[in-house]
N, C-alpha and C positions, 0 to 999 in steps of 0.2 A: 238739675243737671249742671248748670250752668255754675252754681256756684259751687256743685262739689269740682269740679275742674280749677277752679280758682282757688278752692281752700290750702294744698302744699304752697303753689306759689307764695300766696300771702302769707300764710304762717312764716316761708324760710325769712319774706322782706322783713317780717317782723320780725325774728330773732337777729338778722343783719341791725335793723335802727336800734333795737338797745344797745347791743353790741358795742355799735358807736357811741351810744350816748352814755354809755358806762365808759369809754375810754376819754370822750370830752367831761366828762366830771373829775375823772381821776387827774387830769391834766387843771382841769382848773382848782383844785383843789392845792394841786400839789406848786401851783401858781401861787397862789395865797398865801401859800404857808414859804413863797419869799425863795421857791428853788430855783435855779439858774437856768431858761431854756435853751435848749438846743440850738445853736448858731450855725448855720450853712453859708457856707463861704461860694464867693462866685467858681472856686476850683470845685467843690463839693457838689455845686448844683449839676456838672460836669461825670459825677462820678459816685463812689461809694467809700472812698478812703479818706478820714480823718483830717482834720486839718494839722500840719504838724509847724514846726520849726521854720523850714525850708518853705512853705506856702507861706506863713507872715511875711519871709525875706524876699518871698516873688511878692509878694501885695503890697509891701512895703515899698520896693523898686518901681511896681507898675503907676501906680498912685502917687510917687516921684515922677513919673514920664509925664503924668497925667496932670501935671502941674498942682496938686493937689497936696502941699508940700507939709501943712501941719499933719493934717490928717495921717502921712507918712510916716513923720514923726512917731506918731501916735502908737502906728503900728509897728515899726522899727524897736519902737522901747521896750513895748509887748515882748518882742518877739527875743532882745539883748536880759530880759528877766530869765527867760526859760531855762531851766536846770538843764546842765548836761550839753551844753552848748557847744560843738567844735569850734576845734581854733581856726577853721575858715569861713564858718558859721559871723561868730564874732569880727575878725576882720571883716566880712562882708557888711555885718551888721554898722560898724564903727565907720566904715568909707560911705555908704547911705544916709548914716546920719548925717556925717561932716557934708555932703553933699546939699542936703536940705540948708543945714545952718547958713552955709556957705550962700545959695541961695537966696534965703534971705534976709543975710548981711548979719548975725546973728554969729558976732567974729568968736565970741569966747565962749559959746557953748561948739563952734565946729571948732576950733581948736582945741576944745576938753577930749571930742569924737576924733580928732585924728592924732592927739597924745595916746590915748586907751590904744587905737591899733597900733602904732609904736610901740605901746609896752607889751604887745605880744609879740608882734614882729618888727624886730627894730629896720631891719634890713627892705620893709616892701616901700616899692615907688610903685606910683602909677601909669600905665603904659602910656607909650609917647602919645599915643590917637586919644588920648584923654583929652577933654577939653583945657587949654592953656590957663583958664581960670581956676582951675581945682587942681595941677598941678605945682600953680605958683603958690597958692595956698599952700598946699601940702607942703613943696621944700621949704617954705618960710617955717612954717610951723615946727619941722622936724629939724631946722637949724636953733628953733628958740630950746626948744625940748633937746638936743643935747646941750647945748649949754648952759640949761640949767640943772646937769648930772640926769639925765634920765629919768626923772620921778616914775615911782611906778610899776618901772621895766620888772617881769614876771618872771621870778626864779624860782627855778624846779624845786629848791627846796625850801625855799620860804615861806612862814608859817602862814596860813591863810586868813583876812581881817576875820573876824567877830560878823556872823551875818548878822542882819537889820529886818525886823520884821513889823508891820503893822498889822493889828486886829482891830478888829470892828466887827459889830452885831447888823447886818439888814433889817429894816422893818419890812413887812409882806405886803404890806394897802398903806395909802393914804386916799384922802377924797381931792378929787380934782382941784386946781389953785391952789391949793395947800402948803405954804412951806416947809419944808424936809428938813429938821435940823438933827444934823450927824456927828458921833465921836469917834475918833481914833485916839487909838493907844501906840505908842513910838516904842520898839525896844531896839535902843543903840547903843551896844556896849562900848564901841571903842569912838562913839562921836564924827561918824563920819557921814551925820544928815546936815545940809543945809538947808533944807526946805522939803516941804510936802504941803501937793496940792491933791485938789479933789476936781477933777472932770467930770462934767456930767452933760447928758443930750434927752432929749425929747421924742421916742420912739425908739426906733433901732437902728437909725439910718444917718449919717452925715457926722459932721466934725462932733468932737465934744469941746463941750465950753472947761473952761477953768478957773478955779476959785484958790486963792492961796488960804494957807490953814497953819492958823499962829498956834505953837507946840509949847507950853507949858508944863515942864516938871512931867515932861512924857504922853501928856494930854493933849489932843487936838479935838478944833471942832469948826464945825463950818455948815453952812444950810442952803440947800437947794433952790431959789425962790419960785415963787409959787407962779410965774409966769410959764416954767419951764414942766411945770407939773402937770401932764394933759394927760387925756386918755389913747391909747389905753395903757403905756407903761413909760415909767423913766429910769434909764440905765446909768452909771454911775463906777466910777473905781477912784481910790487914792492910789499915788505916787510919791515914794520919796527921791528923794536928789541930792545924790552930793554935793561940793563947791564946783566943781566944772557942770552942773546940772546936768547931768549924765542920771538915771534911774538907780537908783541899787536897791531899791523894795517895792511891792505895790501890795495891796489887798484890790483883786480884781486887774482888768487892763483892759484896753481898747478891743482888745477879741474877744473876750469871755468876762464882762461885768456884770456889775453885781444889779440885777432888776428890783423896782419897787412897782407892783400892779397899783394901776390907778383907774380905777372903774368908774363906766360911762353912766350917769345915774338920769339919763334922757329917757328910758326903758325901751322896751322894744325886744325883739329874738326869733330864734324860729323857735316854731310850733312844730310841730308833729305828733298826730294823731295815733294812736298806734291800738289796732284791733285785735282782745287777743281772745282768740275761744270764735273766731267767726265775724265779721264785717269787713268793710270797706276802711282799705290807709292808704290816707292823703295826707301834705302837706304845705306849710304855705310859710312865705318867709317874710320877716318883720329885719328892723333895723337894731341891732346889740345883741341883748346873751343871744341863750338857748334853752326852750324849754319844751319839756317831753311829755304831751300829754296823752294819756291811755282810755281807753274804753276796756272794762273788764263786764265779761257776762260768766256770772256764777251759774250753777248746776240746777236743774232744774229743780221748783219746789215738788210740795205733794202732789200737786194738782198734774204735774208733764210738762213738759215742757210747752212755755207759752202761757201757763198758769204759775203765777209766783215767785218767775222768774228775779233774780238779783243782780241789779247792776249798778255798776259803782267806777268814778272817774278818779283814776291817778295823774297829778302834776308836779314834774320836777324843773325848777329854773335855775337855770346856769348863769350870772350874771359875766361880765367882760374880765 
């Protein structure tokens, strides 16, 4: 009696655990094969809408407040790549940068970030409650910038440069310590890169490092060291730069790069048991993957059940 009361319950946990564990394969699978995951942003954990444009320029700004001023950087660049950019977008974007550079003392990358907002609008100051240091900045800047004829300055009918793109292949795994060596391919029709680097971090969390990446006949290359190479993933983008080191290409950015999985080969996972046709599911958990092991009872033989009965165990392991 007892266990026909128990039998729907169990059945339904057990169709719930594959369930799952058919969606943690397809995830890790789709891991492997080197696809981009899903990024939740501290606004997103808030909510259910997108990260867009306008959230990199609040995180961008926040993480400016936050004294965290590369890292801003980082995300400011991201966010000045984005297709489709308004012009208060961009100015926003342009006064954050120069802000950072400005910050720290980094005179001729904010002065590239407050010529670019001048060539959109020649006309914006910044309000008097601004601080007097990023003011006096800004009028200097925008007295060297007209005198030397406005480089730049954006007219409605001028043809638009030649975009700049780089391509590159991700690989999906490496093994842990392993050095990561990467290529990029440069196309710049009209010559307006002066450099491209490669950032990269350790997990998912904090600044990225930087590696400058010497371009040959359109060819780049550069390698990850194998200290930065842990479990369980290392994230990774290039960026190119023109001569104000200002962005104007990336493959990947600070919000959405490109992963390489790097699995934890210590072993270890959960287990779970999974009854199907009648017993007892439990479960018990280990340290790394996941792995899903079954108890199957076949149909009874000749004899009735209990005579010649068949049973047989399925294991499937998820590694990291």
């Amino acid at each position: 009696m007892l266990f026909a009361r128990l039998r729907k319950p169990i059945a339904a946990l057990t169709i719930l655990t594959c369930t799952n564990a058919m969606v943690l394969l397809d995830a890790r699978r789709a891991f492997a094969l080197g696809s981009p995951l899903v990024h939740v942003s501290a606004q997103q954990r808030g909510g259910a809408q997108p990260a867009g444009r306008q959230d990199l320029i609040t995180r961008g700004k926040n993480l400016f407040d936050d004294q965290q001023y590369e890292e801003s950087i980082q995300t400011l660049s991201a966010a000045l790549l984005r297709p489709n950019n308004t012009k208060e977008q961009r100015i926003e974007i342009y006064r954050l940068l120069a802000y950072n550079y400005i910050t720290l003392n980094r005179k001729e990358e904010a002065e590239s970030a407050a010529r670019g907002l001048f060539a959109i609008d020649p006309e914006y100051a910044l309000p008097l409650s601004e601080s007097p240091r990023f003011r006096d900045f800004f009028n200097a800047a925008r007295t060297k910038w007209e005198a030397d004829g406005k480089p730049g300055l954006v007219q409605e009918q001028a043809a638009p440069a030649a975009p700049v793109s780089l391509a590159h292949t991700s690989p999906s795994q490496v093994e842990k310590d392993a050095q990561i060596p990467l290529s990029v391919k440069l196309s710049d029709p009209d010559s307006r890169t002066q450099s491209v680097k490669l950032f990269y971090r350790t997990g998912s969390k904090g600044k990225f490092e930087s590696i400058d990446v010497a371009i040959v006949d359109g060819q780049g290359h550069a390698t990850i060291p194998g200290s930065a190479v842990q479990p369980p993933l290392v994230e990774y983008y290039f960026q190119a730069f023109d001569k104000g080191s200002l962005p104007i290409a990336a493959r990947g950015d600070a919000d959405a790069p490109l992963r390489v999985a790097v699995p934890d080969k210590s072993g270890g996972g959960w287990i779970v048991p999974v009854a199907i046709g009648g017993g007892v599911l439990g479960a018990a958990a280990l340290v790394g993957g996941l792995a899903l092991a079954g108890v199957f009872k076949g149909s009874a033989g000749p004899g009735g059940p209990g005579n010649g009965a068949r049973q047989s165990t399925v294991s499937v392991s998820i590694g990291q």
